[in-house]
C-alpha positions in Angstrom: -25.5 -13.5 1.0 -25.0 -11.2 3.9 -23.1 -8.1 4.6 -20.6 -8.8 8.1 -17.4 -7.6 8.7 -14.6 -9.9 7.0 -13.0 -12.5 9.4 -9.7 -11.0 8.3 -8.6 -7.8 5.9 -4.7 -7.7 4.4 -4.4 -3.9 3.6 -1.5 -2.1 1.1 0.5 0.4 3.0 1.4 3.4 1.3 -1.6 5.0 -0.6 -3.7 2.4 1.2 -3.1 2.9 5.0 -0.1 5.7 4.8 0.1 8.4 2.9 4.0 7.9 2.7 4.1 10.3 -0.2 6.0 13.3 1.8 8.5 11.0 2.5 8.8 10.1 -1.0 8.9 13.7 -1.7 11.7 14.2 0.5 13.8 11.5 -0.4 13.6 12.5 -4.4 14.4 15.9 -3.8 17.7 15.0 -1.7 18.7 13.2 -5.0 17.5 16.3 -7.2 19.2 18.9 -5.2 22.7 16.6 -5.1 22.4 17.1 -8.5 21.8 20.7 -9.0 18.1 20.4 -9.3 15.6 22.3 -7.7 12.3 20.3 -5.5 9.9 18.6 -7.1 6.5 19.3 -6.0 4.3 16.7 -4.1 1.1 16.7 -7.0 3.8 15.6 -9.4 4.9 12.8 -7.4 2.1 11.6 -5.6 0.4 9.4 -8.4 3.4 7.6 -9.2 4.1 6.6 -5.2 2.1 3.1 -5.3 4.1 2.2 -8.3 7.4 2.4 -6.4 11.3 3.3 -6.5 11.3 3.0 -10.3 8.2 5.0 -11.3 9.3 7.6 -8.8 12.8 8.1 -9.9 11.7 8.3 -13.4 9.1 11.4 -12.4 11.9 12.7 -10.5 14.5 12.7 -13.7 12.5 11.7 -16.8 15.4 13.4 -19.0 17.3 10.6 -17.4 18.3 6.7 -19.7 16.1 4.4 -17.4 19.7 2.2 -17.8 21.4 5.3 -15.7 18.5 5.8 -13.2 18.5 1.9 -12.7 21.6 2.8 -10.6 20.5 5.4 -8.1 17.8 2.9 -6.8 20.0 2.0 -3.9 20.6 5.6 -3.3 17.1 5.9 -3.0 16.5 3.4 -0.8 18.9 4.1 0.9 18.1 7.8 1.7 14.5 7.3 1.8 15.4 5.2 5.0 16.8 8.0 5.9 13.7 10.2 5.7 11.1 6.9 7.0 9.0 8.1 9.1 9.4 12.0 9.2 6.9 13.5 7.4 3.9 10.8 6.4 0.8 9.8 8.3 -2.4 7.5 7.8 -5.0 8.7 5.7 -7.9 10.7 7.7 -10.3 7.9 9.0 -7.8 4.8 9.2 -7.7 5.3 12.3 -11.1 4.8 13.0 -11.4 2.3 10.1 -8.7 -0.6 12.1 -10.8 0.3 15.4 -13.7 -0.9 14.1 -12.6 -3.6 12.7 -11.0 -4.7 15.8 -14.1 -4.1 17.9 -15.6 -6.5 15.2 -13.1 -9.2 16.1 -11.3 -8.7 12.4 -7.5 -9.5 12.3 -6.1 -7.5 10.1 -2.9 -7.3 8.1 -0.2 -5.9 6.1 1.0 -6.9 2.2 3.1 -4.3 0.6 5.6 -4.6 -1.8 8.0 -2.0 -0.1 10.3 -3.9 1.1 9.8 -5.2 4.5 13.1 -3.7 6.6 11.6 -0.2 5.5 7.7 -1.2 6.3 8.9 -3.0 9.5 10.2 0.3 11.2 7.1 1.8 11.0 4.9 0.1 13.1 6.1 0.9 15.8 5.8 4.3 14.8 2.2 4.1 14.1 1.6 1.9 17.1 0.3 -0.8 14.6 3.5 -3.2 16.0 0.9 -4.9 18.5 -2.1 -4.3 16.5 -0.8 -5.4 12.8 -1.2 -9.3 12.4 1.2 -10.0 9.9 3.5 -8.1 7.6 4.8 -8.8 4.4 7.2 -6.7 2.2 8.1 -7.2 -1.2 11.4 -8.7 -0.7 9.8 -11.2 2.3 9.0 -13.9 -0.7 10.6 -14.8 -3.9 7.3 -13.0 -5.1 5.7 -10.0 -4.9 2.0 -8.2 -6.1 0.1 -8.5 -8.3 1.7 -12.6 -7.5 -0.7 -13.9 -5.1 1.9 -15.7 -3.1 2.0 -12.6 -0.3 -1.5 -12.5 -0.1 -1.8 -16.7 0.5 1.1 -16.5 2.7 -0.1 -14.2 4.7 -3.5 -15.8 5.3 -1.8 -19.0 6.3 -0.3 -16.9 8.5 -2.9 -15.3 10.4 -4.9 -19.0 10.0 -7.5 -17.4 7.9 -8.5 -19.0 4.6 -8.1 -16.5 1.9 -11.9 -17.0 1.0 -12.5 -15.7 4.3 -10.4 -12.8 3.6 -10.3 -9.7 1.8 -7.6 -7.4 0.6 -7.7 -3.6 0.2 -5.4 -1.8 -2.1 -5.4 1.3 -4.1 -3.3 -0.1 -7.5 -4.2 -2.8 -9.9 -1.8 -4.9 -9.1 -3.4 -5.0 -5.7 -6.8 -6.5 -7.1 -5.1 -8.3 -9.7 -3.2 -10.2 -7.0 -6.5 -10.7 -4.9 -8.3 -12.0 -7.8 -5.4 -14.7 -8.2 -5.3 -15.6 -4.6 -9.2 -15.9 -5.0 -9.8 -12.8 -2.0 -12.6 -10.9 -2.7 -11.0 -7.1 -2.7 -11.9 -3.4 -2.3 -10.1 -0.7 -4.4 -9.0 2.2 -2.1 -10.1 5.3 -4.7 -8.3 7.8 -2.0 -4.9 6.4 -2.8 -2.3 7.2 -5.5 -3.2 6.7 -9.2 -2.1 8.0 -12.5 -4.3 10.3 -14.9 -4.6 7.4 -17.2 -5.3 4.6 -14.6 -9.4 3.2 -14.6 -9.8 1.8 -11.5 -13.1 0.4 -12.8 -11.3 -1.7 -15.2 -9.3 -3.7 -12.4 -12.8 -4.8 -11.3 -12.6 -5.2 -7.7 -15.3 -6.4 -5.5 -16.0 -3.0 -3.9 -14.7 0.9 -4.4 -14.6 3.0 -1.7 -14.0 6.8 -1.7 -12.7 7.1 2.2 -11.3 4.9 4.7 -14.3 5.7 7.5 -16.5 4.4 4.9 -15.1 1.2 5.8 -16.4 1.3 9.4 -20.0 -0.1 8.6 -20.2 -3.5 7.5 -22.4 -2.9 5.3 -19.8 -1.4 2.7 -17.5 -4.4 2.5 -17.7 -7.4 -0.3 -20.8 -9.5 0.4 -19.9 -13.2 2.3 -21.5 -16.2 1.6 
């Protein structure tokens, strides 16, 4: 076995790559304050962020009948596409992480289960629209994560076997769904997660504290 960099990496987006969680914050406290709420605060809503619109609209309003809340999901939506953009960035050392990859000759790649017309807009807004290999949202497929059907597609997209590849996430559906697409993974400990969640448990190939960590080679999965 050797260490290398990977032939190609498939990232998460948002608790992964971008820390999208002000936006989040903003969009749920339009819908709170429409409603005579005051703001939620961004340590209450940051874990649930990589669990999506649900999870975050039940923090927002957990005196709320998930039945009711089930309808404001397209009010979400659409008012966090609203707010896309305005107040997230990437995580301190992305940057720095995608360089090196690149100077390695690693494509590299998106698999996210926001939906892809509110992951699309962002590239060019990160200046990833040139960079970013291929994109795949969670309404792009009849599946999403933890389904490995993004993850295969988007190797046979980017002509990489998924053997060759390896997927970074910071949620267990994200290793779960690189286990099943048999991609050797690396959980991203810097992203959102629960008080309750293990990320030991999801048994991924590789943990990593920061993304900068991530510009030896020597820290990613081991290749045959």
């Amino acid at each position: 076995m050797s260490r290398a960099f990977p032939k190609a990496v498939l990232f998460d987006l948002d608790g992964t790559l971008l820390d999208s969680a002000p936006d989040m914050l903003a969009t749920v406290n339009l819908m709170r304050a429409a409603r005579g709420r005051g703001p939620m605060l961004l340590e209450q809503l940051r874990p649930h962020v990589s669990k999506g619109a649900r999870a975050m609209t039940a923090a927002a309003f957990p005196d709320i009948e998930a039945s009711e809340r089930e309808g404001w999901i397209p009010e979400f939506l659409a008012t966090y596409e609203r707010e896309l953009g305005r107040h997230c960035a990437v995580f301190d050392g992305v940057d720095a992480m995608l360089s090196a990859l690149e100077a390695a000759g690693t494509v590299w790649g998106i698999v996210t289960n926001k939906p892809e017309y509110l992951a699309r807009p962002l590239m060019p807004m990160l200046g990833w629209q040139e960079r970013c290999a291929v994109l795949i949202g969670g309404d792009t497929l009849p599946k999403r994560k933890p389904d490995p059907l993004p993850l295969l597609v988007a190797a046979e997209r980017i002509g990489i076997a998924p053997a060759d590849c390896i997927y970074v996430g910071d949620d267990e559906r994200d290793i779960a769904a690189a286990r099943a697409a048999r991609m050797r993974s690396v959980v991203a400990l810097w992203g959102y997660r629960l008080s309750d969640d293990d990320p030991v448990a999801w048994q991924g190939d590789v943990m990593v504290e920061r993304p900068d960590s991530l510009c030896g080679a020597d820290v990613w999965p081991a290749q045959a």
